[in-house]
C-alpha positions as CSV (number, residue, x, y, z in Angstrom):
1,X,266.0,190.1,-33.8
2,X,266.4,187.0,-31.8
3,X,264.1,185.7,-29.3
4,X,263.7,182.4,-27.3
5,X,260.9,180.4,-26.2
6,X,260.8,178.4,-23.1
7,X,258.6,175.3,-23.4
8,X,257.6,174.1,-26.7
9,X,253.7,173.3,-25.2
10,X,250.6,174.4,-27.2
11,X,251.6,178.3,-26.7
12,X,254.8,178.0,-26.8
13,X,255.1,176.5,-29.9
14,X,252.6,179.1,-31.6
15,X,254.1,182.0,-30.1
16,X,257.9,180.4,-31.8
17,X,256.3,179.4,-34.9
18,X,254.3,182.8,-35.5
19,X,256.9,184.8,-34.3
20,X,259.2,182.8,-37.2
21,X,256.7,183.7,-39.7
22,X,257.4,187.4,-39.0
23,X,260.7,187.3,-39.7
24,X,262.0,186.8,-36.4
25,X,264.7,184.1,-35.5
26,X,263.6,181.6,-33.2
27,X,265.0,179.2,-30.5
28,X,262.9,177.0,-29.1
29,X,263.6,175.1,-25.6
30,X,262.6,172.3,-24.1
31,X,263.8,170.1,-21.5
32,X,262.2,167.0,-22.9
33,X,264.8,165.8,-25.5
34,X,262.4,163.2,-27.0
35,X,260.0,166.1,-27.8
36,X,262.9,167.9,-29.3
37,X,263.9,165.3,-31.5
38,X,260.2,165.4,-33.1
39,X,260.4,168.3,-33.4
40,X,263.4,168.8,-35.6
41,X,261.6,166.0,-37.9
42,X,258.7,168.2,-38.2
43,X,256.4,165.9,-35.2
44,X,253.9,168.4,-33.8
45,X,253.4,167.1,-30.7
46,X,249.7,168.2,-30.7
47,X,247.0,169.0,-32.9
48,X,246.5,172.4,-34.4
49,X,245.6,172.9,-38.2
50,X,248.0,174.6,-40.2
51,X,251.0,174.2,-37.6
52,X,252.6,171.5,-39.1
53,X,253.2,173.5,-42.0
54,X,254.0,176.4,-40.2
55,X,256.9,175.2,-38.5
56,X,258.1,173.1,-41.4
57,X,258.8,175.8,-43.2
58,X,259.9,178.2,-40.8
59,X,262.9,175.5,-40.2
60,X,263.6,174.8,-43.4
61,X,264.0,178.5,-43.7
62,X,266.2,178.4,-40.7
63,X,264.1,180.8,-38.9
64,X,263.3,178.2,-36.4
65,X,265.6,175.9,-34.5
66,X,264.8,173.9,-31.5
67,X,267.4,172.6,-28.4
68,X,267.5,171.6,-25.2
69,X,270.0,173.5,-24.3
70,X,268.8,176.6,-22.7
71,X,272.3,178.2,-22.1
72,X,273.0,179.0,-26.2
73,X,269.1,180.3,-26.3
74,X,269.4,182.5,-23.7
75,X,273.2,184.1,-25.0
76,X,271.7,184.8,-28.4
77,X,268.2,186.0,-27.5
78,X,267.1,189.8,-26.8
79,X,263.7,188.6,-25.7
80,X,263.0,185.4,-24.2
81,X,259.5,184.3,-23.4
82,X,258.5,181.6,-20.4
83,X,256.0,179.8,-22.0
84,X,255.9,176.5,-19.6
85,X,252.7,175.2,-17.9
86,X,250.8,176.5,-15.0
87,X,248.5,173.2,-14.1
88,X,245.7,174.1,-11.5
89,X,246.6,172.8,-8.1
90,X,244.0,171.2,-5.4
91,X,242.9,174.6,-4.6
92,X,241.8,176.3,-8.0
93,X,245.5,178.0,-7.4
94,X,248.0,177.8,-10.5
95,X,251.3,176.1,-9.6
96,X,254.0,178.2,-10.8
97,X,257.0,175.5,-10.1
98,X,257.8,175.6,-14.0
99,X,258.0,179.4,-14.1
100,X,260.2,179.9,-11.3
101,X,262.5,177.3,-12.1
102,X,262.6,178.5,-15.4
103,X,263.0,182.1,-14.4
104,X,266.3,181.0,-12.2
105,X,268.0,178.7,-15.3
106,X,267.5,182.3,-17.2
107,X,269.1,184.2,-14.7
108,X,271.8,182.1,-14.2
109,X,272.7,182.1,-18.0
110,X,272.1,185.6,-18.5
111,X,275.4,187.7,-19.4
112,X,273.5,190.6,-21.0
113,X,270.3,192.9,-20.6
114,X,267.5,190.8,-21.7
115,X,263.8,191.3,-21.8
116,X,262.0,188.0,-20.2
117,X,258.3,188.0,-20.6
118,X,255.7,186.3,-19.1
119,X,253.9,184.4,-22.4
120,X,252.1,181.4,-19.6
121,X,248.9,182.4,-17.9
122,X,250.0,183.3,-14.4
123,X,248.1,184.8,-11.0
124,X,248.5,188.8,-10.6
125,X,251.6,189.6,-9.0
126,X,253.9,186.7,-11.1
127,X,256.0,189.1,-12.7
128,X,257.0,191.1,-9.4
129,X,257.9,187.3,-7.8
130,X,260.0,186.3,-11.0
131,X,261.5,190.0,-10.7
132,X,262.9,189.1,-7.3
133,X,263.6,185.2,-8.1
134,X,265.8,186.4,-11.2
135,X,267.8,189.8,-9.3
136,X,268.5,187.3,-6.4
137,X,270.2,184.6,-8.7
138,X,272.0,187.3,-10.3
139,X,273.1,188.7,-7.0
140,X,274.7,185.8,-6.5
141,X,276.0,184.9,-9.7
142,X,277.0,188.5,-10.9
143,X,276.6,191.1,-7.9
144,X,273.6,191.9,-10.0
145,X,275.2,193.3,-12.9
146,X,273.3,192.3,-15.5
147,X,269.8,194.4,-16.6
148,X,267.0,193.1,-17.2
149,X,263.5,194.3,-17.4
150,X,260.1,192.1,-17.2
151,X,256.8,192.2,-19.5
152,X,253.9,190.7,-18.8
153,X,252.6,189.4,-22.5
154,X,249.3,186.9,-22.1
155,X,248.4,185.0,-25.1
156,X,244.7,184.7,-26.1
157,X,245.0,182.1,-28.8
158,X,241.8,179.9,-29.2
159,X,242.8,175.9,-30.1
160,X,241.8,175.3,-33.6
161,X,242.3,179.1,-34.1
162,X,245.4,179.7,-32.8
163,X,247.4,180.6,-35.8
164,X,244.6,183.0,-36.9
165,X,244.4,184.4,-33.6
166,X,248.5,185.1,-33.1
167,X,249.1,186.8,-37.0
168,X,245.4,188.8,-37.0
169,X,244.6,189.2,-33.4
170,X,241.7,192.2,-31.9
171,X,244.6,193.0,-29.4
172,X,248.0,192.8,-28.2
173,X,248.3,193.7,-24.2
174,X,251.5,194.3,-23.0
175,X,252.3,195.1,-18.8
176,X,255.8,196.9,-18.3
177,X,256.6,199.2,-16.2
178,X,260.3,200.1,-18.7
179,X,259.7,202.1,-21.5
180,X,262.9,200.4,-23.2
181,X,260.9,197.1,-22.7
182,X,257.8,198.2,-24.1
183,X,260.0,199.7,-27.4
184,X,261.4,196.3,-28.1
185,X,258.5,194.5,-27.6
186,X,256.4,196.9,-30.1
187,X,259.5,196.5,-32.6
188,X,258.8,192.8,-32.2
189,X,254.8,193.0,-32.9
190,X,255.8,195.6,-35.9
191,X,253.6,193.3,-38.6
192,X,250.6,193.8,-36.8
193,X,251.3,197.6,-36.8
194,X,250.3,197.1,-40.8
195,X,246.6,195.7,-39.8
196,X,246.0,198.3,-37.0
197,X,246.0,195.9,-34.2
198,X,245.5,197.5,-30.7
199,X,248.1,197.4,-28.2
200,X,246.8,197.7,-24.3
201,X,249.8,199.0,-23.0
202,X,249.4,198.9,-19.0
203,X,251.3,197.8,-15.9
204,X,252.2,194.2,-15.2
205,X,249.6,193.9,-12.6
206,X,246.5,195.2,-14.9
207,X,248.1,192.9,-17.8
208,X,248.3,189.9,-16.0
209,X,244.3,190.5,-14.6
210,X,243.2,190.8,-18.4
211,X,243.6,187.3,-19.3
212,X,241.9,186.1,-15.9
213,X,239.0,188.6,-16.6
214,X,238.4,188.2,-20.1
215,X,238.3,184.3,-19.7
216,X,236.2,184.2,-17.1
217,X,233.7,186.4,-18.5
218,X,233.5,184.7,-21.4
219,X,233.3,181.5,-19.1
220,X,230.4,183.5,-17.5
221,X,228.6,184.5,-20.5
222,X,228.3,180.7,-21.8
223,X,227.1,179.9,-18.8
224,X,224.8,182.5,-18.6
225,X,223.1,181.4,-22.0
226,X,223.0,177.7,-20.7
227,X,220.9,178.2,-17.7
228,X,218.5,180.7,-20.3
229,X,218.4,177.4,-22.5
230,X,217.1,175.2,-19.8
231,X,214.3,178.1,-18.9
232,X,213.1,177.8,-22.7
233,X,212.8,173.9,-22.2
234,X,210.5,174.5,-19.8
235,X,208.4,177.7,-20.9
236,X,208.7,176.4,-24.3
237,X,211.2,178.9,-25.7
238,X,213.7,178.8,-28.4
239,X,217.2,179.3,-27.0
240,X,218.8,180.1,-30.4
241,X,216.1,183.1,-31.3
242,X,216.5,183.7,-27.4
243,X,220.6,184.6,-28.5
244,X,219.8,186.1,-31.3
245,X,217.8,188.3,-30.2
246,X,220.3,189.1,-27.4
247,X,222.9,189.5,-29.8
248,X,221.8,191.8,-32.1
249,X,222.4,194.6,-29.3
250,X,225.5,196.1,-29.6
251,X,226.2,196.1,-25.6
252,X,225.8,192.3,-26.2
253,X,227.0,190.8,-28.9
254,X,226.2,187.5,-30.6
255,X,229.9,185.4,-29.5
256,X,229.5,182.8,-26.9
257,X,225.5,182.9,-26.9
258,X,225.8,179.3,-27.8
259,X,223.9,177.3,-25.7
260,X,224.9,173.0,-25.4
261,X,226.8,170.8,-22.7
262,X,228.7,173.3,-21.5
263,X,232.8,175.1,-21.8
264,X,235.8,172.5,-20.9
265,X,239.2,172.4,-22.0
266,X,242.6,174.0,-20.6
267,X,241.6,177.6,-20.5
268,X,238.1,178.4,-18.8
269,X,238.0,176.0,-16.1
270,X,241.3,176.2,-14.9
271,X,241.5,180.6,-15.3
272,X,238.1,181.0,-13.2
273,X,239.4,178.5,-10.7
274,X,242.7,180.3,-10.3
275,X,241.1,183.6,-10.8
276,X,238.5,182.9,-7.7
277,X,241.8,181.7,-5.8
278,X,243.6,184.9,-6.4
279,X,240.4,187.2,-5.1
280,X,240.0,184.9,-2.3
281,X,243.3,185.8,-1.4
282,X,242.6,188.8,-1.3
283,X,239.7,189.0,0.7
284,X,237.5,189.5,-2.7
285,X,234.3,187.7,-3.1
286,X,233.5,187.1,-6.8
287,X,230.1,185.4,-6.6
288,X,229.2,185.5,-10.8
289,X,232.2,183.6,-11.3
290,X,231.7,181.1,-8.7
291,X,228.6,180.6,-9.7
292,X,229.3,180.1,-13.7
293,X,231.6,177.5,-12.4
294,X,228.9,175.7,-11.0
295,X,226.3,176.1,-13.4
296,X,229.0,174.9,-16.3
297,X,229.6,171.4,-13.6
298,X,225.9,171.1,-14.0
299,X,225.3,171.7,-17.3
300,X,227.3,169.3,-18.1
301,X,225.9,166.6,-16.1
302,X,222.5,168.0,-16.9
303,X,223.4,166.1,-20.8
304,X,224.3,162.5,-19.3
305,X,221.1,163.2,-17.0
306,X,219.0,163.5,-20.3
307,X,220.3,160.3,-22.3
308,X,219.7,158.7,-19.1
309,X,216.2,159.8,-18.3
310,X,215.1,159.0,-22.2
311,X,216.5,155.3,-21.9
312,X,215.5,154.3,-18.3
313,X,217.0,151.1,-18.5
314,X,220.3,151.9,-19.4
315,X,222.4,149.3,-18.3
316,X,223.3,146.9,-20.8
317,X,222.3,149.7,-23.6
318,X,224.8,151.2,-26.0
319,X,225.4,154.7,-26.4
320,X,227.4,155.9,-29.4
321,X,229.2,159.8,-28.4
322,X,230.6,161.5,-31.2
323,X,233.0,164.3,-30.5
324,X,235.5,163.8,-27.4
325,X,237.6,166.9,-27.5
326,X,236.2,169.9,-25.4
327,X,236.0,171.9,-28.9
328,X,236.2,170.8,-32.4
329,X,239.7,171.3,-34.3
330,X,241.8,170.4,-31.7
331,X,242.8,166.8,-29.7
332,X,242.8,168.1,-26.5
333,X,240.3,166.2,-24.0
334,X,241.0,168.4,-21.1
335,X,237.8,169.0,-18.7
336,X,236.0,167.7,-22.1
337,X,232.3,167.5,-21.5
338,X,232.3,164.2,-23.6
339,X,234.2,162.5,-20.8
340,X,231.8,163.5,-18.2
341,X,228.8,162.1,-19.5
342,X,230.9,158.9,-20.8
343,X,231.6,158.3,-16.7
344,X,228.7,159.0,-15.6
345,X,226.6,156.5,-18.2
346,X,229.3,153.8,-17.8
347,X,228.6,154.4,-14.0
348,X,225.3,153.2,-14.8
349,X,226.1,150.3,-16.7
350,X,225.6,151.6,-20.0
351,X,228.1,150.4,-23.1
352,X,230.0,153.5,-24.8
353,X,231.1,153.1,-28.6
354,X,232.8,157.0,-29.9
355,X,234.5,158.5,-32.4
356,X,236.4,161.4,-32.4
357,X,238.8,163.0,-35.9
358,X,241.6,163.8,-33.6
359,X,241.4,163.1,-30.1
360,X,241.0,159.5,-29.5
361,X,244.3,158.7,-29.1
362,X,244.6,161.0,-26.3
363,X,241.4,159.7,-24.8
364,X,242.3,156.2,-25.0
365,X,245.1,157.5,-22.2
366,X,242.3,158.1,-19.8
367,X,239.0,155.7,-21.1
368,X,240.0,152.6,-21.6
369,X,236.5,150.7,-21.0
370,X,234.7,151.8,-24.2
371,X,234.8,151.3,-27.9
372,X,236.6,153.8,-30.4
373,X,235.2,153.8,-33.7
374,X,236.2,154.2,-37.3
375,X,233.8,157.1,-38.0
376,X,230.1,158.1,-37.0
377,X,228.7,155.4,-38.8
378,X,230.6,152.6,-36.8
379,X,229.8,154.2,-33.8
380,X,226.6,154.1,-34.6
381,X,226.2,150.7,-35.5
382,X,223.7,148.8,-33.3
383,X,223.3,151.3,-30.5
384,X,220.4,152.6,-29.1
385,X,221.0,156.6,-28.8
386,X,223.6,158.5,-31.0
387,X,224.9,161.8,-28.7
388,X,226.9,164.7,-30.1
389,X,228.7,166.4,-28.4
390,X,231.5,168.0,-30.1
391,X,230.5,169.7,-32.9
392,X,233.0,169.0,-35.4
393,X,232.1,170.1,-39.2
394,X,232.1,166.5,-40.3
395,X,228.9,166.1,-37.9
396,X,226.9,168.7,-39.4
397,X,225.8,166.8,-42.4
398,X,225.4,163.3,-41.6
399,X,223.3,161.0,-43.6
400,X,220.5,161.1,-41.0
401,X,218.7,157.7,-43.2
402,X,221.4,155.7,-42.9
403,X,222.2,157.0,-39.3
404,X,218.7,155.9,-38.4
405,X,219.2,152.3,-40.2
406,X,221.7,151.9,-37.9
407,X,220.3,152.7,-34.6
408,X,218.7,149.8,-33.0
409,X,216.4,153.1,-31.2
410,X,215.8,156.4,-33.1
411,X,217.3,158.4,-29.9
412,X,219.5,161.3,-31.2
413,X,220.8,164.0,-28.7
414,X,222.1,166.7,-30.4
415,X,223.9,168.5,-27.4
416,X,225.3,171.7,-29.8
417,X,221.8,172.1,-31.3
418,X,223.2,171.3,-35.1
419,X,220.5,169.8,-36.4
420,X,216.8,171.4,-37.3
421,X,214.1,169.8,-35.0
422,X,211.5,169.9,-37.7
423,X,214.0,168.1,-39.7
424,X,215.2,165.3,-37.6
425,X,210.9,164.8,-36.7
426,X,210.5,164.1,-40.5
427,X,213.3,161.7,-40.3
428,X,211.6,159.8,-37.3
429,X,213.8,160.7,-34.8
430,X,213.4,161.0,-30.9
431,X,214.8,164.1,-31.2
432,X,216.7,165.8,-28.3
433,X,218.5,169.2,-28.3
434,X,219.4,172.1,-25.5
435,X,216.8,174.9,-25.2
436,X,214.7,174.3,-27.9
């Protein structure tokens, strides 16, 4: 089979690159020629571990091509996948520009009965509009000649897992309303047939709600065990028997009990924004999400409130932050608690040195007023509290002696609770954690 893939983005590029591995052949499209051109020379334009492989080899293999020119994708593809961005507007709202426009160059290329799918996280009701945005064009193009039928197909691919997450997945949801559609769409998942994965087969409507809910509760829950960890601060509690405890029941369940300086990146702020927006519209009031949206903006300001409470005089002092992507295993910075409490102790006059693995580059874009390190040690080197704040594996062992050699104060704030309080007491540290 042959499919294309519109956008070569974070999911777009999975979804291709995956889909390659199964034996599929792949176009990829992108308007961005530059990109392109990277791509052919095996640049990954991101990072995500194991993907640079992954595509190397799939091209190689020729199962994996890349263009811009969206014309030849389209003639040779039965399935093509929109897979371009849906950034948050000023209202929460997702601006669905790319889709659209990408929806009208498919129908205007389209000679055949294709199945276009929805692979970008878009508002309930998406696939309907790109339904009537498509038979339009092709009413004008064709006199609506050419079939088509539209799937609704949301990803739920975790950075740093995303590989993982696409070849063993807990579920595959697909939203059609033609059982032709759904066939060729199952023929395309048939490797994950061999590990039992699940399919949700529903309408479009329900499929396109699943990603919304299932990020925002998961949005919710991390919230939820945040504002538990700041009750154990004060009643003397231990946030990570708190979760555990939770966790161990079975209605529960131990994922995203993981209390620190709260969610960020592309997925959870911007899908409970959107997903707000899209109940609003409706007349719907969802006041848990609302609210885990607040208590996440707090959270995180609730870390750059500590640093500053333990070192009154900040300004002047020198702060080293380690970590400055939202998660660890991937560069991307966006809605990154790190940057949060970076403005808010440079707004108080305090000096910032970081490091970062990945993501430095990136943040160098948007910080340009601090220092960026060679490791943890550098950052470390004369300042007077050490923050982490991403917890990347390289963190979880540092040499806490030579760590506290290098700190002109023994102020550590350990903001994903990594390290064992008895522990960092013995090593003499002003030790600072969440809920505990």
């Amino acid at each position: 089979m042959h499919i294309a893939v519109i956008g070569t983005g974070y999911v777009g590029l999975v979804t291709g690159a995956c889909f390659a591995e199964f034996g599929v052949f792949v176009t990829c499209v992108d308007k961005d020629a530059a990109k392109i051109e990277s791509l052919k020379k095996g640049g990954i334009p991101f990072y995500e571990p194991g993907l640079e492989e992954l595509v190397g080899r799939n091209f190689k293999q020729g199962r994996i091509k890349f263009t811009t020119d969206i014309a030849e994708a389209i003639e040779d593809a039965l399935v093509i996948f929109i897979a371009v961005g849906t950034p948050p507007r000023g209202d929460g709202s997702a601006d669905l520009s790319y889709v659209d426009e990408v929806a009208r160059e498919i129908a205007g290329h389209m000679k055949s009965y294709k199945v276009i799918v929805t692979k970008s996280t878009v508002p309930v009701g998406t696939g309907e509009r790109l339904r009537t945005i498509i038979t339009e064009t092709l009413e004008k193009k064709t006199g609506g000649k050419v079939d088509f039928d539209m799937v609704s197909n949301p990803e739920f691919l975790r950075e740093g897992a995303a590989i993982e997450d696409f070849m063993r997945p807990n579920r595959v949801v697909l939203g059609a309303d033609s059982q032709q559609a759904i066939a060729i769409m199952k023929d395309l998942y048939r490797p994950l047939y061999l590990i039992e994965t699940p399919f949700v087969i529903a309408n479009i409507e329900t499929s396109e709600l699943i990603k919304y809910a299932s990020n925002s509760f998961l949005a919710v829950k991390i919230s939820f065990i945040n504002e538990i960890a700041n009750l154990c601060e004060k009643v003397g509690a231990d946030v990570s028997m708190v979760a555990k405890g939770m966790g161990l029941d079975g209605r529960i369940g131990s994922k995203f009990l993981h209390a620190g300086a709260g969610f960020g990146g592309s997925c959870f702020p911007k899908d409970t924004k959107a997903l707000l927006q899209i109940a609003s519209s409706r007349g719907v009031e969802l006041a848990i999400v609302d609210s885990a949206i607040e208590a996440n903006e707090r959270q995180i300001r609730l870390m750059g409130e500590k640093i500053k409470a333990a070192i009154p005089d900040i300004k002047g002092k020198t702060v080293a932050i380690l970590g400055l992507s939202f998660k660890p295993n991937t560069d991307d910075i966006r809605e990154a608690p790190a940057l949060t409490i970076i403005q808010m102790l440079a707004e108080e006059g305090a000096l910032i040195r970081t490091y970062d693995p990945v993501a430095m580059e990136n943040a160098k874009k948007v910080e340009s007023g601090i220092t960026y390190c060679a490791d943890a040690y550098d950052a470390c080197e004369g300042a007077d509290a050490l923050a982490i704040v991403t917890e990347w594996n390289q963190f979880r062992n540092l040499d806490l002696a030579r760590i506290k050699d290098l700190l002109s104060q023994p102020l550590f704030f350990d903001f994903r609770n990594i390290y064992n309080p008895a522990r960092m007491k013995e090593f003499g540290f002003k030790y600072y954690s969440v809920g505990r």
